[in-house]
C-alpha positions in Angstrom: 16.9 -21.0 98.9 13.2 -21.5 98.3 11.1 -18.3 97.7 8.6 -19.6 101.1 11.8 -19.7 102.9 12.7 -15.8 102.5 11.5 -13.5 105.1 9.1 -11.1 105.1 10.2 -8.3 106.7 13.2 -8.5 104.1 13.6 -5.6 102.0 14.2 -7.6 99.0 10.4 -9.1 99.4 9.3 -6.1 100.2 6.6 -4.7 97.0 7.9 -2.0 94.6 5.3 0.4 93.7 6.1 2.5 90.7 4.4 5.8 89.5 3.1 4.5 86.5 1.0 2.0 87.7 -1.5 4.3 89.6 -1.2 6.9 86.6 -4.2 7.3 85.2 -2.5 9.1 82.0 -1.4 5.3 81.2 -2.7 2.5 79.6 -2.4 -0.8 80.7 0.4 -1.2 78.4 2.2 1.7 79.6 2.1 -0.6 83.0 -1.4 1.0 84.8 -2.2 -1.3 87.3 -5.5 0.0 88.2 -8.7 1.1 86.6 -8.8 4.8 85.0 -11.2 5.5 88.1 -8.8 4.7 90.9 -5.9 6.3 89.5 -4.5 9.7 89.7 -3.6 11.6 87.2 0.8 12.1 86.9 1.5 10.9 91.2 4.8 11.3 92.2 6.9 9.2 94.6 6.7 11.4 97.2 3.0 11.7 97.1 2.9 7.9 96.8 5.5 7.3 99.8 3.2 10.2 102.6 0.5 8.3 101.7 1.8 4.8 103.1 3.4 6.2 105.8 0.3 7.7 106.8 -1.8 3.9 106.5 0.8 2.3 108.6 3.5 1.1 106.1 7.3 0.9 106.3 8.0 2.1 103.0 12.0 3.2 101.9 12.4 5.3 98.2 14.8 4.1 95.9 15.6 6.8 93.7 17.2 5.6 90.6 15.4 3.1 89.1 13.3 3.3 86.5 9.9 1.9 85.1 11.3 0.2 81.8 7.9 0.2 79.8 7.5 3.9 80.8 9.4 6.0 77.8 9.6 9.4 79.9 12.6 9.4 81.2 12.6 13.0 82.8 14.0 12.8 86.1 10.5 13.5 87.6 9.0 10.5 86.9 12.3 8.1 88.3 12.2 6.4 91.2 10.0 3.7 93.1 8.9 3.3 96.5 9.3 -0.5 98.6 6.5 -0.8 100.7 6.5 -3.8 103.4 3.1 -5.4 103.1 3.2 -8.6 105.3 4.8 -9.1 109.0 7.5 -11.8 109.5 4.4 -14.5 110.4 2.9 -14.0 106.6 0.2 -11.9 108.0 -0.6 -8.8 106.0 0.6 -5.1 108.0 -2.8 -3.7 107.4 -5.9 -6.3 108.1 -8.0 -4.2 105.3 -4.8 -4.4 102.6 -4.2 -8.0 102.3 -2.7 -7.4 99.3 -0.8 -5.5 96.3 -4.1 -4.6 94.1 -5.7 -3.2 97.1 -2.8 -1.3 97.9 -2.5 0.2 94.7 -6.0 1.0 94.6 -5.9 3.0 98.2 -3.4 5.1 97.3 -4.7 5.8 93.6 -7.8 7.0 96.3 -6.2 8.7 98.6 -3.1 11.0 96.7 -6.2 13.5 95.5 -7.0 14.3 98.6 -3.9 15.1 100.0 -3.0 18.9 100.9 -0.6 19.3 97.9 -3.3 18.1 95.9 -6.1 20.0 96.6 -4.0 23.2 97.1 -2.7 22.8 93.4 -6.1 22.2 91.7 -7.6 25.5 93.5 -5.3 27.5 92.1 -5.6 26.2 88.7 -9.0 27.0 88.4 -8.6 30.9 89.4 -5.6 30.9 86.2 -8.6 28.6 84.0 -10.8 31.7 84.9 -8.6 34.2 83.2 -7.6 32.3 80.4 -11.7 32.2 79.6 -12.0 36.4 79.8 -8.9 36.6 77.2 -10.9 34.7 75.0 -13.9 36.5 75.2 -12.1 40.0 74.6 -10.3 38.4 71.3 -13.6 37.4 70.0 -15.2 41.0 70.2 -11.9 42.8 68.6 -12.9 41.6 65.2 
């Protein structure tokens, strides 16, 4: 069966979207898809799957497999997420998203400014803060 012939709206044609290639931690050997700008720094599946849902995607997580250039191999940073990206007529889901790069892009955009995100970087800076004042009080003990 020819690869034109193959349906859309099959899961099998459906795009995989691993966590490495919106890391910005990665280089392009690593498997980064993007630039350093339009990644995000260690995303998750999770955070990669709410943000598709939320443009419009039917997306499904597949658990198990693995990046193979990525050598981590913590449970963490398994997985992948199939995303649907054209309709059954070859027209793309999302007018704006024609295609994988863009995709990729939009989500590296868009996982920093979810909830979780901004939630977890505000309370890093209040522990950065106290880190600093232990360093100061070392310095004058001398």
């Amino acid at each position: 069966m020819a690869r034109d012939e193959l349906n859309p709206t099959d899961e099998s044609r459906w795009i995989c979207i691993y966590p490495a290639y919106i890391n910005c931690k990665k280089t392009s050997q690593e498997g980064r898809k993007v630039s350093k700008t339009d990644g995000v720094e260690n995303p998750t599946i999770n955070e990669i799957k709410e943000v598709c849902s939320a443009l419009g995607y039917r997306v499904n997580v597949e658990n198990g497999p693995m990046y193979p250039r990525d050598p981590n191999r913590d449970p963490q940073f398994r997985g992948r997420i199939r995303v649907q990206l054209k309709n059954e007529d070859g027209t793309p889901v999302i007018a704006d998203i024609p295609n994988r790069k863009l995709l990729f892009r939009r989500v590296g955009q868009l996982i920093p400014k979810m909830k979780s995100r901004t939630q977890r970087q505000g309370g890093s800076d209040s522990s950065s803060g106290q880190q600093g004042k232990g360093k100061k009080g070392k310095k004058g003990k001398r």
